[in-house]
C-alpha positions as CSV (number, residue, x, y, z in Angstrom):
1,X,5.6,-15.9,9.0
2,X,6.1,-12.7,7.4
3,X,3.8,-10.8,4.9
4,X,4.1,-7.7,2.6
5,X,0.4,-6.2,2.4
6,X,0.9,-4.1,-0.4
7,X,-1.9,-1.3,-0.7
8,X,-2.8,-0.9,-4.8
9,X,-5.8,2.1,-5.4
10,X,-6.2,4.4,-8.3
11,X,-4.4,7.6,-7.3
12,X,-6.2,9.4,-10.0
13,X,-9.4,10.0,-7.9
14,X,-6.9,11.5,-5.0
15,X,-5.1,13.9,-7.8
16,X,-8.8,15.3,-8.8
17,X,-9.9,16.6,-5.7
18,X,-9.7,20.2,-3.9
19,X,-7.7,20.3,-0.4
20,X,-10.7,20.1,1.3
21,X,-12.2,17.2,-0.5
22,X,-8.8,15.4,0.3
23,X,-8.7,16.4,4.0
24,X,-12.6,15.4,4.0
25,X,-12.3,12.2,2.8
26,X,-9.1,11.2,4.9
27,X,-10.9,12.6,8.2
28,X,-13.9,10.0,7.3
29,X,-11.6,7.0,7.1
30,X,-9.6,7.9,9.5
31,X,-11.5,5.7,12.5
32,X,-11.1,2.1,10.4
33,X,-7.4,3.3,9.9
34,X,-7.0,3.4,13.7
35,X,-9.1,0.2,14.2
36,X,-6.7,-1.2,11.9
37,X,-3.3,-0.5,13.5
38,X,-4.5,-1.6,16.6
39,X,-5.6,-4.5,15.5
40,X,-2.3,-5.0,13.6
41,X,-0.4,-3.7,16.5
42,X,-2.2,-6.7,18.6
43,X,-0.8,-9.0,16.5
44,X,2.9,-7.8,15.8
45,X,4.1,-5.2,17.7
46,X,6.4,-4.5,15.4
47,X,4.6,-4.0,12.3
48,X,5.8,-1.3,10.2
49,X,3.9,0.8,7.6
50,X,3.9,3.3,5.1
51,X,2.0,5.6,2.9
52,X,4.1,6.0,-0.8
53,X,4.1,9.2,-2.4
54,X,1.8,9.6,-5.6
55,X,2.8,7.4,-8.3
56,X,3.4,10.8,-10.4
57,X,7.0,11.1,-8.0
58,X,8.3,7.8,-9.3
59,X,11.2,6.8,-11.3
60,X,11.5,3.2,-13.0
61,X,15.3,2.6,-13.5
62,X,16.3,-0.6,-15.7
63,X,20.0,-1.3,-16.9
64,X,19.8,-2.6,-20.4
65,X,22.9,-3.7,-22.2
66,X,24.7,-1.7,-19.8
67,X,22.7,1.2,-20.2
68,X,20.7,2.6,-17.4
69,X,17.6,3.9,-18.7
70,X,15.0,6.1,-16.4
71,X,11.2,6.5,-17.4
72,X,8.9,8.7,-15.2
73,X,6.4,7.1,-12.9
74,X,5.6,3.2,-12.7
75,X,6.5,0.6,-15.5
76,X,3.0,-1.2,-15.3
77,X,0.4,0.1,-16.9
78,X,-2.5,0.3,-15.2
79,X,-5.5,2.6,-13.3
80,X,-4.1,0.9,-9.5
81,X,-0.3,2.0,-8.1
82,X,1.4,1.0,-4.9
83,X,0.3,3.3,-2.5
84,X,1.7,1.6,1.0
85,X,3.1,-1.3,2.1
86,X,3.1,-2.9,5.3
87,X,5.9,-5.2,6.9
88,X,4.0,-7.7,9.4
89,X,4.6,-11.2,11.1
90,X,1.8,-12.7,11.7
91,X,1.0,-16.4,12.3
92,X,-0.8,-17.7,9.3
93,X,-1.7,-16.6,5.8
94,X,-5.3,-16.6,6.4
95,X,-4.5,-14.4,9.2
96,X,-2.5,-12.0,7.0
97,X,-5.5,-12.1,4.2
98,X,-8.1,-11.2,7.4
99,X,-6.1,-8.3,7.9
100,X,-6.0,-7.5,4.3
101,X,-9.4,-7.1,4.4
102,X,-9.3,-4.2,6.9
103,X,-7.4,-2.3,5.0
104,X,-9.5,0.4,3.9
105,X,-8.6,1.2,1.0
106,X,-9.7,-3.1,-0.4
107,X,-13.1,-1.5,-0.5
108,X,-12.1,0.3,-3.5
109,X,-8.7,-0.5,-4.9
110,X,-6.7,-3.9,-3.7
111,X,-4.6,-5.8,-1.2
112,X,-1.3,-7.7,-2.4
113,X,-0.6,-10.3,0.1
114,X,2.8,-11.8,-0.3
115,X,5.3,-14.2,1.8
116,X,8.1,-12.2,2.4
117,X,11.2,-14.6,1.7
118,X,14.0,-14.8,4.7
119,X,17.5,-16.1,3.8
């Protein structure tokens, strides 16, 4: 079956710090990163991931009685954006949540786990 793990954090703390407290902090979670993709990699070798730009880069587009209207950033409101995503088949949702819960960034923001539908 396949799964979208969608990776949801508050991107504020990341907009706050210096360079080096950015480069810092990616260097220590680096290793469960890697741990990660291998595990994932194990699984499905053809999982695909990736890391969305800051929220801030957005655009929400909606068409409204056939006017397209364009807002900056994301239409929910909230402290947690979309940060990644990955594409994975893997052979069971409990699997798919297990994995979730490597992710590192569930220790502070959340995991979306979601069937992806195939027509």
């Amino acid at each position: 079956m396949k799964y979208a793990l969608m990776v949801y954090g508050d991107q504020s703390a990341w907009e706050q710090m210096s360079e080096e407290e950015a480069k810092a902090s990616r260097a220590e979670s680096m290793p469960k990163w890697i741990a990660l993709f291998e595990e994932m990699g194990r699984l499905d070798p053809n999982v695909d991931g990736k890391e969305l730009d800051s929220a801030t880069t957005a655009k929400t587009v909606r068409v409204r009685d056939g006017e397209t209207l364009i807002s900056d950033g994301p239409f929910a409101e909230t402290k947690e954006q979309i940060g990644g995503i990955f594409l994975t088949d893997l052979p069971d949702l409990d699997t798919a949540i297990a994995i979730a819960t490597k992710i590192p960034l569930a220790e502070h923001g959340s995991i979306e786990v979601r069937p992806v539908v195939e027509h």
